[in-house]
C-alpha positions in Angstrom: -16.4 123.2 208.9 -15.6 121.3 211.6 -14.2 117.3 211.6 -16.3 115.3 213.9 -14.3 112.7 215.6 -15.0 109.9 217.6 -13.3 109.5 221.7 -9.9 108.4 220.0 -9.3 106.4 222.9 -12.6 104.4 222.5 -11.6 104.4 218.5 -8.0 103.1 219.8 -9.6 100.2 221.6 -12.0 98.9 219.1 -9.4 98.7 216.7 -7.8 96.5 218.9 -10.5 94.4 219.9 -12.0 94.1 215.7 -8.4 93.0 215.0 -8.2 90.6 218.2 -11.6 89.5 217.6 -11.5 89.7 221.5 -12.5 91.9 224.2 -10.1 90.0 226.8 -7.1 90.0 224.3 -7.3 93.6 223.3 -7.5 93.9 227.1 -4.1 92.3 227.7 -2.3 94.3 224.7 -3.8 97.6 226.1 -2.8 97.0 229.7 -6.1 97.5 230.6 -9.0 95.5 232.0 -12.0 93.9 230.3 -14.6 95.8 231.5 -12.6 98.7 230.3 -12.8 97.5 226.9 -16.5 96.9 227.0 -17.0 100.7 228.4 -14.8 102.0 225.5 -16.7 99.9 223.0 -20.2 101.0 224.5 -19.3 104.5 224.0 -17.9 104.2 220.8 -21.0 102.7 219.8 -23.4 104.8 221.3 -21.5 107.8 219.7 -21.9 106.3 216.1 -25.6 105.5 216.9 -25.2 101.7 216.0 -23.8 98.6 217.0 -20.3 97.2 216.0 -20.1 94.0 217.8 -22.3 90.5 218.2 -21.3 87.8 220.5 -22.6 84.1 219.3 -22.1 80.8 220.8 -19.0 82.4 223.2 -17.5 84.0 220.1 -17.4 87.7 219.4 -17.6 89.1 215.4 -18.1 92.1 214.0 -21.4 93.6 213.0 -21.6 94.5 209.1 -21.0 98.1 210.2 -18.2 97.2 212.6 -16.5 95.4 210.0 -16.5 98.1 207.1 -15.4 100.6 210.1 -12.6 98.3 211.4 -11.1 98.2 207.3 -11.6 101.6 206.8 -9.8 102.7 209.9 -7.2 99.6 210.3 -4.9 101.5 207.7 -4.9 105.1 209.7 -3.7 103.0 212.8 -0.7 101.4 211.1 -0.4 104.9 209.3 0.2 106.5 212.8 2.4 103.8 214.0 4.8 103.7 211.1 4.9 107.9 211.7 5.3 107.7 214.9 8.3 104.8 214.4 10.1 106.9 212.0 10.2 109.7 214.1 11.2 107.8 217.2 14.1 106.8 214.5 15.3 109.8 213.4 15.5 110.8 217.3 18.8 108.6 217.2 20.0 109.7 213.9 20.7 112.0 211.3 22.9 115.5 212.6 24.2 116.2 215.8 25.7 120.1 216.4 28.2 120.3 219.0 29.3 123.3 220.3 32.6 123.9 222.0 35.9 125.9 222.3 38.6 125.2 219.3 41.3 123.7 221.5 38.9 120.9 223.1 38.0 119.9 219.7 41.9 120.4 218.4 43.3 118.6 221.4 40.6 116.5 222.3 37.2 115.7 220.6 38.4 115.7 216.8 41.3 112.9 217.4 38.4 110.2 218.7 35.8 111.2 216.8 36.3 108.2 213.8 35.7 105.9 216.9 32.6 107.6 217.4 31.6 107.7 213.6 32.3 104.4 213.7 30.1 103.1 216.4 27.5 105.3 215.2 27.7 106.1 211.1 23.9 106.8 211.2 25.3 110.1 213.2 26.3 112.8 211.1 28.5 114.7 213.5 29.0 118.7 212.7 31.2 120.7 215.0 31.1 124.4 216.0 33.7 126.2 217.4 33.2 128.7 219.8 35.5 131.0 221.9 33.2 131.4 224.8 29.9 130.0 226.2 27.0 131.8 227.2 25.8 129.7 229.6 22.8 129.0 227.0 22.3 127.0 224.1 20.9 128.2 220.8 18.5 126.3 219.1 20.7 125.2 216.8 23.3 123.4 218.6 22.1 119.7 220.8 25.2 119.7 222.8 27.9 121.8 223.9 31.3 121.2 226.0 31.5 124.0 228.9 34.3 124.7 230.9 33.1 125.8 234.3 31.8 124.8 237.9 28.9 123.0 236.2 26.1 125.2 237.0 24.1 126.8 234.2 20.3 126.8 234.3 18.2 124.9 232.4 20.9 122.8 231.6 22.3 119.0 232.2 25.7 119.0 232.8 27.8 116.2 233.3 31.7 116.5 234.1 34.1 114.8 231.7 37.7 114.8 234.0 38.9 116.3 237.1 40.9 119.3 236.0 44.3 120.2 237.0 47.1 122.4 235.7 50.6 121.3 235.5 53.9 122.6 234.1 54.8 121.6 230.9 57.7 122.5 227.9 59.6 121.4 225.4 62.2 118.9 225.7 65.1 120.8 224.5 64.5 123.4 227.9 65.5 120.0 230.6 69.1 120.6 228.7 69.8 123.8 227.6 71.9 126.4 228.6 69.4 126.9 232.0 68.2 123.2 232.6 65.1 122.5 234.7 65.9 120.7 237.3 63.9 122.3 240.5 61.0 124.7 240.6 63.3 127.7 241.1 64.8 127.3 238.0 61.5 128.6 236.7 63.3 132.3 237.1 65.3 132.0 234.0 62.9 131.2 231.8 59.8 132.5 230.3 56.1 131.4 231.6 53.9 131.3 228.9 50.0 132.1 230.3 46.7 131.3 229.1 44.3 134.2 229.7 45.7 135.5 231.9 48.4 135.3 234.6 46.2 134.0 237.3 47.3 130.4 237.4 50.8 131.0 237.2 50.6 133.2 240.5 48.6 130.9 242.1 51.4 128.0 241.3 53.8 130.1 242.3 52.5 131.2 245.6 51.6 127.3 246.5 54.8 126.4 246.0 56.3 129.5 247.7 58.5 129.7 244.5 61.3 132.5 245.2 62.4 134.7 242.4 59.9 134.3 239.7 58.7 137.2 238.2 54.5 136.1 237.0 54.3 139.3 235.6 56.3 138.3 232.5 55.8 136.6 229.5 53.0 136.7 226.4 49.4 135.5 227.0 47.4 133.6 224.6 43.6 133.9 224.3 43.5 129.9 223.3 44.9 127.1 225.5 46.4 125.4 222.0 48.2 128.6 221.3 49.8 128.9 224.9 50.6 124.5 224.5 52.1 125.1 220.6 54.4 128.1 222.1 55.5 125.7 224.6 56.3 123.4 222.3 58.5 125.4 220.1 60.6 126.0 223.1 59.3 129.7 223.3 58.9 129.1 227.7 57.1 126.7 229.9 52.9 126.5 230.1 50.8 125.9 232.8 48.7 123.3 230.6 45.3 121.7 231.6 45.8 118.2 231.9 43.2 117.4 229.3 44.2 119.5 226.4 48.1 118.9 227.0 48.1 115.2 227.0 48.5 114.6 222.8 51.3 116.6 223.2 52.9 114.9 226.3 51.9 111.5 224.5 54.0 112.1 221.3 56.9 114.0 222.9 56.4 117.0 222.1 55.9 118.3 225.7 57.6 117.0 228.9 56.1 117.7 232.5 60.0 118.9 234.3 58.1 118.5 237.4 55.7 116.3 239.7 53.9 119.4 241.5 50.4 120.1 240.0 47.5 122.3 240.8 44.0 121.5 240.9 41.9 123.5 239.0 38.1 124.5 240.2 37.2 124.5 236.8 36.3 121.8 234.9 34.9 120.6 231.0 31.3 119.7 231.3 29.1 117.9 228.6 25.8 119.8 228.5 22.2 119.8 226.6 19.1 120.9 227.3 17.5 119.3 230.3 14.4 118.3 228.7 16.6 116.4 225.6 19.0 114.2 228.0 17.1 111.2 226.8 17.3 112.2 223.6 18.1 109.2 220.9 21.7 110.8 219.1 21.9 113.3 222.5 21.9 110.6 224.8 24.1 108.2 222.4 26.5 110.7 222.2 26.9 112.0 225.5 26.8 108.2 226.8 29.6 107.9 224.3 31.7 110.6 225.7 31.3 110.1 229.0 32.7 106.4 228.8 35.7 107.3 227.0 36.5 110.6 229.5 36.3 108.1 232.8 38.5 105.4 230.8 41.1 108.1 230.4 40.5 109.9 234.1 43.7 109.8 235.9 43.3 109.7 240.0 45.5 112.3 241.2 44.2 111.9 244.8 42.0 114.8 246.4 45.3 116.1 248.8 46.8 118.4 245.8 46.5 122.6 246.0 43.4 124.3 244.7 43.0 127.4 242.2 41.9 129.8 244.0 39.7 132.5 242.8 
């Protein structure tokens, strides 16, 4: 059997006009106009069959039918509004997935995230590591960290820092036995690459470094492996700025030179374009974004490019 239901939106006005006692009043907190009201109330009314308001002496009150109506359906309207309140609530709280590759959450994400939990302790954060992106995100996951150009459909991205590479070792290689002091020292010792040895030629044919043979040294699948190698002294990385810099902050690493290379990649934040507004999305991304452009270095736009 079918419910039969009133126009809700004639129902929505003449709850706020029995509560108002007013026609003009429930006007004003409707956004609409008068004679709007009295249309929505007329049909209302000639849908039930009877009438639910009298006016007397300028005065408007409620019929003995509009009255019982108006308490029998004044509890369903704060009903919906408490519901729809909670909802709109839990839209800025409870989990949050994030998706992205283990060395930006080693290097990056997991040593800021207490300032984040607390700013935000109605946030439960949960973290996913990944090795690579699809480009897509499941349903599972509200936001993800991409490293790319920053085009993926479907999707909001929004870059984090501008990305370049630069040379970077332990402190123990500016005095050893072969001391960096130039770029051509770079020939006696070992380059340590991450994914592959693109970068490295690209640096090296940039700088129209003599000598240096690319082709050696190991290669590590993650950019925390290639910066940890380099920090045991095992050869000098070519480390993204963004993922080096705890290291370079404590010590651990030293940048022997000043030459760097921009990269045409980049880390993006990204979430479904449809959720960017999202309560604990948008909190979250807002949240990142600040603290990426506090710690954005300008670097000038002058500097060699990656190239493909």
């Amino acid at each position: 059997m079918s419910r039969r239901l009133p126009p809700l939106n004639s129902l929505k006005v003449f709850e706020a006009a029995a509560r108002h006692l007013s026609f003009t009043r429930a006007a004003e907190e409707l956004f609409v106009t008068q004679a709007a009201v009295s249309h929505q109330i007329k049909s209302l009314e000639e849908f039930l069959g009877l009438k639910l308001f009298r006016r007397r002496n300028r005065s408007l009150l409620l019929t003995e039918e509009g009255q019982s109506y108006f308490l029998d359906i004044k509890d369903i309207f704060t009903s919906i509004s408490d519901a729809t309140n909670k909802v709109l609530e839990r839209g800025s709280k409870g989990a949050l997935t994030i998706s992205l590759s283990p060395s930006f959450a080693i290097q990056w994400l997991v040593p800021r995230l207490s300032d984040f939990n607390e700013k935000h302790p109605d946030i439960d954060v949960r973290i996913k590591a990944v090795d690579l992106d699809e480009g897509s995100l499941t349903d599972d996951v509200d936001v993800a960290i991409y490293y790319g150009r920053g085009h993926w459909s479907g999707l909001c991205a929004h870059k984090l820092y501008q990305e370049y590479l630069v040379p970077v070792c332990s402190p123990t290689l500016l005095t050893g036995s072969k001391p960096l002091r130039s770029l051509d020292d770079l020939q006696f010792h070992t380059l340590l690459h991450d994914t592959s040895r693109k970068e490295w030629k690209n640096f090296v044919r940039h700088y129209h470094i003599g000598d240096t043979n690319v082709n050696q040294g190991p290669i590590f699948s993650h950019s925390t492996m290639v910066l940890q190698a380099a920090v045991h002294g095992q050869g000098i990385a070519l480390g993204n700025n963004v993922l080096a810099q705890p290291e370079l902050d404590a010590g651990r690493l030293v940048c022997p030179f000043d030459e760097v290379l921009l990269s045409n990649n980049s880390f993006y934040l990204v979430c479904q374009e449809n959720q960017v507004e999202a309560g604990r999305i948008q909190i979250f991304r807002d949240w990142m974004l600040e603290k990426a452009h506090k710690e954005q270095e300008d670097i000038g736009d002058d500097l060699p490019i990656l190239s493909d």
